[in-house]
Backbone as JSON Lines, residues from 0, in Angstrom:
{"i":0,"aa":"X","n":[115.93,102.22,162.36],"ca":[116.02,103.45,161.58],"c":[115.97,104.67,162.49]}
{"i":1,"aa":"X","n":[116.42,105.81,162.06],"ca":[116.57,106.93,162.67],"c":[114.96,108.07,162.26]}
{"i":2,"aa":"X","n":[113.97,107.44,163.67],"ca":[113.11,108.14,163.34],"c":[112.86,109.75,163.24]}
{"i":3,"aa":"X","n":[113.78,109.97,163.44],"ca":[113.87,111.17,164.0],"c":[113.66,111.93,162.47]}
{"i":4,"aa":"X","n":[114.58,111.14,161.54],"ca":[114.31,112.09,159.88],"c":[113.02,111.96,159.96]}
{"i":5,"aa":"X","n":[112.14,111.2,159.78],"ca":[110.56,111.53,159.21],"c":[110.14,112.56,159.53]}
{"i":6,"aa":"X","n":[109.57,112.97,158.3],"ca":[108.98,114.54,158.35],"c":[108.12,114.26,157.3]}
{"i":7,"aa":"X","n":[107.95,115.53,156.64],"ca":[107.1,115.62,155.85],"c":[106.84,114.97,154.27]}
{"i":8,"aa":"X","n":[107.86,114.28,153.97],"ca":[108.17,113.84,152.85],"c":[108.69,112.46,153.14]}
{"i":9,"aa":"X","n":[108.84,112.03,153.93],"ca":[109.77,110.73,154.72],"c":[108.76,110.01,155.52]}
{"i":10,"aa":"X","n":[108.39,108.73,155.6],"ca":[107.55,107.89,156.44],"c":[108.57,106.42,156.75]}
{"i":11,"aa":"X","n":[108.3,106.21,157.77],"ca":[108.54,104.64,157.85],"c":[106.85,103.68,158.31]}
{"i":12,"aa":"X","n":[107.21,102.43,157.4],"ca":[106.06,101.45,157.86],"c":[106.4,100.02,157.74]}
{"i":13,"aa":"X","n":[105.48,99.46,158.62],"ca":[105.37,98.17,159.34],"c":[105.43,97.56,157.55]}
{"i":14,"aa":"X","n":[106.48,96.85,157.26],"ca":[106.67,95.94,155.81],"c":[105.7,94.77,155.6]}
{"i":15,"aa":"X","n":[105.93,94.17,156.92],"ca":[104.68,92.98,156.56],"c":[103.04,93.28,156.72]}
{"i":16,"aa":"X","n":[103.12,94.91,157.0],"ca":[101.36,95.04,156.91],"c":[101.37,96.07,155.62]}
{"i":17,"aa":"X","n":[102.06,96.55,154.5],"ca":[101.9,97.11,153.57],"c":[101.79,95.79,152.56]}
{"i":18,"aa":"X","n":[100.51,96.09,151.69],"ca":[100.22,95.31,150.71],"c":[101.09,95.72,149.23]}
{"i":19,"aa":"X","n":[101.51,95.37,148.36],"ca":[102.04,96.29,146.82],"c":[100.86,95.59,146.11]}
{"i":20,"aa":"X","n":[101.43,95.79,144.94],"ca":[102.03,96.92,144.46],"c":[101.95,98.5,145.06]}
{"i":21,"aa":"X","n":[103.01,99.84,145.14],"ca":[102.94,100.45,145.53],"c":[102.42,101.74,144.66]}
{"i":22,"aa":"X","n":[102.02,102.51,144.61],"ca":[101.2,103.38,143.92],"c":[101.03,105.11,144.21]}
{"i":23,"aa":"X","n":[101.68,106.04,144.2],"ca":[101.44,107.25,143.96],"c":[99.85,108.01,143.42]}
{"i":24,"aa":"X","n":[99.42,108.35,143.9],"ca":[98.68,109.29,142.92],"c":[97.75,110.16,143.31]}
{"i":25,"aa":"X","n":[96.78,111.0,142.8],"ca":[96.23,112.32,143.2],"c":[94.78,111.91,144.27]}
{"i":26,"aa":"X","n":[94.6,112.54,144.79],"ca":[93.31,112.45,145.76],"c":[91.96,112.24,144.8]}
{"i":27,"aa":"X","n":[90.79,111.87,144.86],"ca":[89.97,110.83,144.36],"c":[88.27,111.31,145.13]}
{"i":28,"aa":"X","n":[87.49,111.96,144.57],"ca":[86.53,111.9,145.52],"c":[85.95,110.7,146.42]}
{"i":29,"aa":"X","n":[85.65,110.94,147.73],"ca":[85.54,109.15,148.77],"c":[86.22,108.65,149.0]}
{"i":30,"aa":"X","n":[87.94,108.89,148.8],"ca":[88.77,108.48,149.01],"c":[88.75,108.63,150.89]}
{"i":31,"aa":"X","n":[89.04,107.4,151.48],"ca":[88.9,107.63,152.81],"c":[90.27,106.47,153.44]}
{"i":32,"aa":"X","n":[90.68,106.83,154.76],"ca":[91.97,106.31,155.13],"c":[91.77,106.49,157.27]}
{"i":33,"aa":"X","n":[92.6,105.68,157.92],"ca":[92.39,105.9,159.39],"c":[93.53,106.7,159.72]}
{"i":34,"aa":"X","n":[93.27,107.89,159.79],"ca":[95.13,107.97,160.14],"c":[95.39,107.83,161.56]}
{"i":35,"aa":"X","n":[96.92,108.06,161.48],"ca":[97.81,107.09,162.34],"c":[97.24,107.94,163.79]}
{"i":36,"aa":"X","n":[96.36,107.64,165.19],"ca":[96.36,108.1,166.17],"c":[94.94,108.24,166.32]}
{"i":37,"aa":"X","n":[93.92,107.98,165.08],"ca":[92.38,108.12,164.71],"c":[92.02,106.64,164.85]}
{"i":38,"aa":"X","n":[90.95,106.23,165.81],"ca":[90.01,105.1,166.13],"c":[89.68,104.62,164.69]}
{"i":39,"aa":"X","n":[89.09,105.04,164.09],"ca":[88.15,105.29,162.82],"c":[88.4,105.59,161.4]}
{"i":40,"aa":"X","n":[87.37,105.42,160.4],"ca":[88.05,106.26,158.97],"c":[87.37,107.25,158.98]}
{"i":41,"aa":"X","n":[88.04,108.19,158.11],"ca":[87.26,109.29,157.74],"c":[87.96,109.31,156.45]}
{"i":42,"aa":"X","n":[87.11,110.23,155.33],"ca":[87.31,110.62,154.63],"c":[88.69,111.63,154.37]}
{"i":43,"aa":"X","n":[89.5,111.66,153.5],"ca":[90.76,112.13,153.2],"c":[90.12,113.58,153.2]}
{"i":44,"aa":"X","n":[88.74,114.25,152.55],"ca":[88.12,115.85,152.52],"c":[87.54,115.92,154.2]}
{"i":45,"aa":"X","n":[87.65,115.01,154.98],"ca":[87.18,115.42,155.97],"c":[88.44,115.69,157.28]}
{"i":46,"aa":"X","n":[89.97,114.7,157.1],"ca":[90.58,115.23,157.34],"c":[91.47,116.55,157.18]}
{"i":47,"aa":"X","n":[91.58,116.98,156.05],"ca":[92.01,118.11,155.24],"c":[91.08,119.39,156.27]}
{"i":48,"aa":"X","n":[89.48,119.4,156.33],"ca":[88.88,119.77,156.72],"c":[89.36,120.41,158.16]}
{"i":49,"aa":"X","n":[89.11,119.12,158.77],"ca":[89.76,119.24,160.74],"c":[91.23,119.77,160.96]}
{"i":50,"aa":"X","n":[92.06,119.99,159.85],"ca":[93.66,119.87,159.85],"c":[93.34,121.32,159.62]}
{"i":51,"aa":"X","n":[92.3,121.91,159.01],"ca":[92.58,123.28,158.83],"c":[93.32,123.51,157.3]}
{"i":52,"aa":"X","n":[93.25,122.52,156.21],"ca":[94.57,122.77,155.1],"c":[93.82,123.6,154.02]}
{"i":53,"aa":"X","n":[94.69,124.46,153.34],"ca":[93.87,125.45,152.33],"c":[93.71,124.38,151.52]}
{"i":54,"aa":"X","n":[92.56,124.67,150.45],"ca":[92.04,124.46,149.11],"c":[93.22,124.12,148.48]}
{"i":55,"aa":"X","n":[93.91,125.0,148.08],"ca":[95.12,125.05,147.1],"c":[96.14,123.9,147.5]}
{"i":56,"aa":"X","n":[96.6,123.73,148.89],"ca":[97.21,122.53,149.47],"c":[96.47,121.49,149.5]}
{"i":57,"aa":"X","n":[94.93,121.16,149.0],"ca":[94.79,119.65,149.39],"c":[94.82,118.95,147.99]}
{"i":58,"aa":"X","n":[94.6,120.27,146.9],"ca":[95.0,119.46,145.57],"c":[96.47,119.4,145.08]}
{"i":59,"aa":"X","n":[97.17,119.39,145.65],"ca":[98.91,119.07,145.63],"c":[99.23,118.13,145.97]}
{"i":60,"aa":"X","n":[98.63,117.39,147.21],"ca":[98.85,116.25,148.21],"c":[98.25,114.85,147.51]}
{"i":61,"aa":"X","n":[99.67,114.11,147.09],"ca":[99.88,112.82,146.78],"c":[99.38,112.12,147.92]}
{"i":62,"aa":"X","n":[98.72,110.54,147.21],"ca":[98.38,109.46,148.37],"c":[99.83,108.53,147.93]}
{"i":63,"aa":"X","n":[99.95,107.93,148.83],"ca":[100.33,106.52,148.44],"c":[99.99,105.47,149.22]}
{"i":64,"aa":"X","n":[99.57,104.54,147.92],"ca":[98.35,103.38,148.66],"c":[99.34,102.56,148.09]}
{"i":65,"aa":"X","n":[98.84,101.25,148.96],"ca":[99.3,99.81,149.54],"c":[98.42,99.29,148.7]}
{"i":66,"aa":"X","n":[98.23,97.79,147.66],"ca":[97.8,96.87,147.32],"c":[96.24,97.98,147.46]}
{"i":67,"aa":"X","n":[96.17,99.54,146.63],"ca":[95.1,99.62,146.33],"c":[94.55,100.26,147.31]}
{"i":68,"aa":"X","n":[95.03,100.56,149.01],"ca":[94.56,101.2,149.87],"c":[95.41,102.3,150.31]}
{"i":69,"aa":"X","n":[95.03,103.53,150.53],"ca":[95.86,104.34,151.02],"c":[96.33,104.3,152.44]}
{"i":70,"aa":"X","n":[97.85,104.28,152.66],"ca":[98.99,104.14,153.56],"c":[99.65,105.26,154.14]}
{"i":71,"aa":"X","n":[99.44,106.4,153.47],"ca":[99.87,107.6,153.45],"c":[99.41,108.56,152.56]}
{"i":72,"aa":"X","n":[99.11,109.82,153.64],"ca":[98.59,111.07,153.12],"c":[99.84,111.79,152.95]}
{"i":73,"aa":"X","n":[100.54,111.57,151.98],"ca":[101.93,112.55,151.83],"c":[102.01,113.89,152.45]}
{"i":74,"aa":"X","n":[102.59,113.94,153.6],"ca":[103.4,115.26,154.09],"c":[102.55,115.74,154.9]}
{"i":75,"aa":"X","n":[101.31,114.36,155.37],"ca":[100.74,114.44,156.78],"c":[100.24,113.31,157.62]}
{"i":76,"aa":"X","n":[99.83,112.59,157.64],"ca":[100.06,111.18,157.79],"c":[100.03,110.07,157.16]}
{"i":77,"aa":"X","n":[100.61,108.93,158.09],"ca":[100.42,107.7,157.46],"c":[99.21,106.58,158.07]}
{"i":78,"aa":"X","n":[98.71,105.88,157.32],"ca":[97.37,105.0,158.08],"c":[97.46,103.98,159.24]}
{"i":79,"aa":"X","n":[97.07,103.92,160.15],"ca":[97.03,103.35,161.08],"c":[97.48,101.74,160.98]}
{"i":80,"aa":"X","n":[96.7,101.22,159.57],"ca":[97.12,99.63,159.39],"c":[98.59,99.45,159.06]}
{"i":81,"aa":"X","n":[99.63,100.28,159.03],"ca":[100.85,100.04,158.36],"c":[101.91,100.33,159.61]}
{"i":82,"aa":"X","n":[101.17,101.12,160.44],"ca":[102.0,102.15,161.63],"c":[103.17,100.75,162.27]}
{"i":83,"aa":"X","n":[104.35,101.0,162.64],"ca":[105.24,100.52,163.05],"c":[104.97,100.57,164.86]}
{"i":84,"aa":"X","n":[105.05,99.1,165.23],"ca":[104.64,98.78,166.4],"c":[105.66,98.22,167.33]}
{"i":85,"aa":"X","n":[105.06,97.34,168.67],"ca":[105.96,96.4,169.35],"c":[106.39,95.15,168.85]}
{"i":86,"aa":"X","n":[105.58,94.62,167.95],"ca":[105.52,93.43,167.07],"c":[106.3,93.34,165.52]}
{"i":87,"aa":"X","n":[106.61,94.37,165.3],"ca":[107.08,95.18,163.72],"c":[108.8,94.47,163.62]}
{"i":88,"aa":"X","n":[109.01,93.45,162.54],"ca":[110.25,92.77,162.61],"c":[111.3,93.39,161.14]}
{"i":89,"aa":"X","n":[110.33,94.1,160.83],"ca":[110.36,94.5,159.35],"c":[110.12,95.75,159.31]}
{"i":90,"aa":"X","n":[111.2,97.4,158.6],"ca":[110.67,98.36,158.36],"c":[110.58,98.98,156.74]}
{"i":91,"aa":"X","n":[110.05,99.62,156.47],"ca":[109.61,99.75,154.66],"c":[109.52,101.68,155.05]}
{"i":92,"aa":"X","n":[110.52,102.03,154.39],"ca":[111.02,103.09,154.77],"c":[111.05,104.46,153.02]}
{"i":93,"aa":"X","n":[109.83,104.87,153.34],"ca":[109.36,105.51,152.13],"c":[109.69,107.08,151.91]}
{"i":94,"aa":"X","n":[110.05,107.73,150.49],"ca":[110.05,109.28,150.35],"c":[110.03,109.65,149.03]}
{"i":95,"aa":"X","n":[109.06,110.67,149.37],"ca":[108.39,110.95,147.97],"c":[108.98,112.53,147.77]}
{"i":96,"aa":"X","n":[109.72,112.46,146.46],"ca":[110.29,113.61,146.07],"c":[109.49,114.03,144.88]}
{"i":97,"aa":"X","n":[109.33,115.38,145.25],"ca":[108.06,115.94,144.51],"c":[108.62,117.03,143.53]}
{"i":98,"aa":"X","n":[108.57,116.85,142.25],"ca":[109.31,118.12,141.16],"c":[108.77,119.2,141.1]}
């Protein structure tokens, strides 16, 4: 795939490490995720936090979770367990159009 489109609305991920059913939906208090380049989890309010994102932008921002776990912080990252690797034979190539 042409990584080069991914942006802000566009992700690609590793197919055989995304679980489904696939799932949309609004941020969740405790909701927590590793994102892609982070050792660790943190909380989805604690990245928002470090990213610097207004108030008003973090209640806009769709998740989309994997078999129940979040995979992606729409239109800022995606989670570390899904990230496309050296081993990756399979890509699952996602975009969320927002009305």
């Amino acid at each position: 795939p042409d990584f080069e489109t991914a942006g802000r609305f566009l992700a690609f991920f590793d197919l055989d490490r995304v679980r489904f059913p696939l799932v949309v939906r609004s941020i969740q208090p405790g909701d927590r995720f590793s994102p892609l380049g982070v050792a660790d989890t943190q909380t989805v309010k604690k990245y928002f936090t470090n990213q610097k994102i207004p108030i008003d932008q973090r209640r806009q921002c769709p998740l989309l979770l994997g078999g129940g776990t979040i995979i992606w912080l729409v239109g800022h990252r995606i989670d570390n367990s899904v990230k496309i690797d050296a081993h990756t034979r399979r890509i699952l190539k996602a975009e969320v159009l927002l009305a």
